[in-house]
PyMOL commands that place a pseudoatom at each C-alpha (Angstrom):
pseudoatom trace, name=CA, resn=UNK, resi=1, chain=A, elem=C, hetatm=0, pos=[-63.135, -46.249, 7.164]
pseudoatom trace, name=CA, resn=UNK, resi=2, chain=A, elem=C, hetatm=0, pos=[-65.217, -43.826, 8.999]
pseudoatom trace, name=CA, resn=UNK, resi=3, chain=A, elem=C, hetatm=0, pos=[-67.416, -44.382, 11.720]
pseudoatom trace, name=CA, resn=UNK, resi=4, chain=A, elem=C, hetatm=0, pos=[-71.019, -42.927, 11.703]
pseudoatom trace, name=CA, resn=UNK, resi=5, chain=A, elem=C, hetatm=0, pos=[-72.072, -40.965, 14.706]
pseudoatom trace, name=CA, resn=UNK, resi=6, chain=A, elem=C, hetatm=0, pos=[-76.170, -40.276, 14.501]
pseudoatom trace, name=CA, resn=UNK, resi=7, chain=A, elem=C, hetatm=0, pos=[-77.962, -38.540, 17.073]
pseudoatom trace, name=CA, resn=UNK, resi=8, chain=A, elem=C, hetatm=0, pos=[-82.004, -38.908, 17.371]
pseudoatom trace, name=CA, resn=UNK, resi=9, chain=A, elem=C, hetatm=0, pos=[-84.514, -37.648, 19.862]
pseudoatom trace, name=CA, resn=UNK, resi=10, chain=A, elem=C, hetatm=0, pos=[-86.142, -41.030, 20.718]
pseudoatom trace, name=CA, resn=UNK, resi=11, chain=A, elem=C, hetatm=0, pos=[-85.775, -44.080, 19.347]
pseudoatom trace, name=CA, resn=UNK, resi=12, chain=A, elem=C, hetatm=0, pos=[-89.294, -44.650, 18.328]
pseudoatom trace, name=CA, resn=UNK, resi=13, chain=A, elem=C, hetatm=0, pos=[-91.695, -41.980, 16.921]
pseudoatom trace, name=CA, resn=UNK, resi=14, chain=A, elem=C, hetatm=0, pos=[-95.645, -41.914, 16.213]
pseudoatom trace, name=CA, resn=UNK, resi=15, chain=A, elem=C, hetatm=0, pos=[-97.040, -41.548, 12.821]
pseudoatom trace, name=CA, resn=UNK, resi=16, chain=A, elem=C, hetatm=0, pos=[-97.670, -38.194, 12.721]
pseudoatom trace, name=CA, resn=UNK, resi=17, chain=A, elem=C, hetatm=0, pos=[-94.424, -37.369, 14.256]
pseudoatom trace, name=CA, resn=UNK, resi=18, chain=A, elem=C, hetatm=0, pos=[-92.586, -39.048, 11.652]
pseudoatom trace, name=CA, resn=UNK, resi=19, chain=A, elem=C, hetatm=0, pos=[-94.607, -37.291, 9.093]
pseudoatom trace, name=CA, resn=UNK, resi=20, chain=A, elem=C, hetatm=0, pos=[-93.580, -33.879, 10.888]
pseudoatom trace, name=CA, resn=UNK, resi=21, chain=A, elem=C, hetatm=0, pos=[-89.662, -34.834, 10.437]
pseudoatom trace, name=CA, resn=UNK, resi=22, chain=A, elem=C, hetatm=0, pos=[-90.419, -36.681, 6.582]
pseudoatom trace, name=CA, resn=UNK, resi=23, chain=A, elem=C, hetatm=0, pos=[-93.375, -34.136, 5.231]
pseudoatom trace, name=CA, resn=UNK, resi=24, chain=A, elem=C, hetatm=0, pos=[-94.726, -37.377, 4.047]
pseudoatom trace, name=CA, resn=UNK, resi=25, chain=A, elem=C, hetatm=0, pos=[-98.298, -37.607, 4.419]
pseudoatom trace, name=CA, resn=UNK, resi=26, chain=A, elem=C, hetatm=0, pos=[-99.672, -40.206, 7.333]
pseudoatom trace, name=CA, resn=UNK, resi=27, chain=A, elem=C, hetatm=0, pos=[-101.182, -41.716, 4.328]
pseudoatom trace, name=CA, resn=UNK, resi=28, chain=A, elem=C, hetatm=0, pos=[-98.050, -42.327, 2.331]
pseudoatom trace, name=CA, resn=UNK, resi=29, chain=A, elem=C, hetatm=0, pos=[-96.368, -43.829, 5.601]
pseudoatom trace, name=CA, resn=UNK, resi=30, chain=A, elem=C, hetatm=0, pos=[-98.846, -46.209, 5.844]
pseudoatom trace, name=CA, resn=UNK, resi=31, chain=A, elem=C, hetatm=0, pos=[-98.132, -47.451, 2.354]
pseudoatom trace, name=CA, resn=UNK, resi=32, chain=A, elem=C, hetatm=0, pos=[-95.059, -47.539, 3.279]
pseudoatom trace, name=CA, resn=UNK, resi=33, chain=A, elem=C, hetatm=0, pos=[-95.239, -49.372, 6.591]
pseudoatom trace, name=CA, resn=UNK, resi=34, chain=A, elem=C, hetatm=0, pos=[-97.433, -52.110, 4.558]
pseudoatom trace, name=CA, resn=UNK, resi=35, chain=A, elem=C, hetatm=0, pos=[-94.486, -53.255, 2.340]
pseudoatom trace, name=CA, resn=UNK, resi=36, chain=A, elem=C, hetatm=0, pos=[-92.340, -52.935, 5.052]
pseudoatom trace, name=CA, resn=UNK, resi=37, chain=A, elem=C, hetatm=0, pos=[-90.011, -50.486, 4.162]
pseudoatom trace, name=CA, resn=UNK, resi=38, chain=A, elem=C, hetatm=0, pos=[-90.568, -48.500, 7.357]
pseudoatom trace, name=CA, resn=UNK, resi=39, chain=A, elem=C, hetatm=0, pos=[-90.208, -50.825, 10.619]
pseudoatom trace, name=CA, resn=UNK, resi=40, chain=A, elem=C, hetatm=0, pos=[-92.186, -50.313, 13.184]
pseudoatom trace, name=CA, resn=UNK, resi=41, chain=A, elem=C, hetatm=0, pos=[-91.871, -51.983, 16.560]
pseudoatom trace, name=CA, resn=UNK, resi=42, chain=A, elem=C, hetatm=0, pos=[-94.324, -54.889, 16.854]
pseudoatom trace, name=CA, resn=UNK, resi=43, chain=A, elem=C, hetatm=0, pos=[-97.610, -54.144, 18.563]
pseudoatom trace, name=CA, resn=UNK, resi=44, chain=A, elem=C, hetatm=0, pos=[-98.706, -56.134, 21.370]
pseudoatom trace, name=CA, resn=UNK, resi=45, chain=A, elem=C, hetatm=0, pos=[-102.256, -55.727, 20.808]
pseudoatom trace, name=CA, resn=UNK, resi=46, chain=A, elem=C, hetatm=0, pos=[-104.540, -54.659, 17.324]
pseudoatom trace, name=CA, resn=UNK, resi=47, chain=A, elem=C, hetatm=0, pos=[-105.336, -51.129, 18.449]
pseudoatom trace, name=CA, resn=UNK, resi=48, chain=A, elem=C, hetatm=0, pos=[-101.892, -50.160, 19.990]
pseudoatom trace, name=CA, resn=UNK, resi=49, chain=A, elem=C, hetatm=0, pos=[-100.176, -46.965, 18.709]
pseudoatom trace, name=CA, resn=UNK, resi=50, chain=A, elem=C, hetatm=0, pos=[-97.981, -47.645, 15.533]
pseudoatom trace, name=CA, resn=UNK, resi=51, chain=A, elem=C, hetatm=0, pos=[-94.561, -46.874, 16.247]
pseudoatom trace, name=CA, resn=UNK, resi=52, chain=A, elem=C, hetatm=0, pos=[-91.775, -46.188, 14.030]
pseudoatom trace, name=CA, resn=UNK, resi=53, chain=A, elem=C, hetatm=0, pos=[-88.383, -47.508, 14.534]
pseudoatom trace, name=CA, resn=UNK, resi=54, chain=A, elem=C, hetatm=0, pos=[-86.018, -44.829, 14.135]
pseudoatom trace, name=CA, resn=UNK, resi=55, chain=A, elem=C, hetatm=0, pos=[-82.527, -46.329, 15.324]
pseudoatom trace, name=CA, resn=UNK, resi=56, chain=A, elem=C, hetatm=0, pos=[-83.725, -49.647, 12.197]
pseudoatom trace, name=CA, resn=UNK, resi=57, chain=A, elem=C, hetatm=0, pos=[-84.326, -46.955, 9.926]
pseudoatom trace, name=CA, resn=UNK, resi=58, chain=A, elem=C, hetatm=0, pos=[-80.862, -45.522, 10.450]
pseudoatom trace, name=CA, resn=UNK, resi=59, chain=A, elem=C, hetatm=0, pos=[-79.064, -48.337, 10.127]
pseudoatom trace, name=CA, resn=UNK, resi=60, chain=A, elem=C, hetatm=0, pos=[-80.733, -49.245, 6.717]
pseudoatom trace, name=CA, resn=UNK, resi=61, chain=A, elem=C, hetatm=0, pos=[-79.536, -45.946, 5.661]
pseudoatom trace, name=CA, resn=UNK, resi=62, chain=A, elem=C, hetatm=0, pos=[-76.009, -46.450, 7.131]
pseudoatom trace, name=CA, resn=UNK, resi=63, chain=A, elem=C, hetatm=0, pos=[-76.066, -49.980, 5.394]
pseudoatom trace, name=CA, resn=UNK, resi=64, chain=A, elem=C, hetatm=0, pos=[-77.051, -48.393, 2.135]
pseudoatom trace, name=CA, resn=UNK, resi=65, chain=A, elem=C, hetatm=0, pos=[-74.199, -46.077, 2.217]
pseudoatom trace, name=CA, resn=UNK, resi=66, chain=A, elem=C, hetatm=0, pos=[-71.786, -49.281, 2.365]
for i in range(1, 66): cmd.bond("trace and resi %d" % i, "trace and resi %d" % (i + 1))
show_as sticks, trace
zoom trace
């Protein structure tokens, strides 16, 4: 069994930087943070920054692989 070894810049990311890596509109990644199939980290207040949780994405992907 092989271990995975990822490497990522920082382990949360804006919107729009996500949408940079993805090419995924800001638009569609709002869709997609609605249902939940992007997590973000949870806000502390209404109007903080949405932030995308990159190492949780990874591991769904790892888990998916399994």
């Amino acid at each position: 069994m092989a271990n995975t070894v990822l490497q990522i810049d920082s382990p949360y990311v804006t919107r729009k930087v996500y949408s940079d890596i993805t090419g995924m509109s800001v638009r569609v990644i709002d869709t997609f943070i609605a249902r939940g199939e992007i997590p973000i980290m949870p806000k502390r207040s209404k109007n903080a920054t949405v932030l995308i949780n990159m190492v949780a994405l990874f591991k769904q992907a790892d888990e998916q692989e399994h």
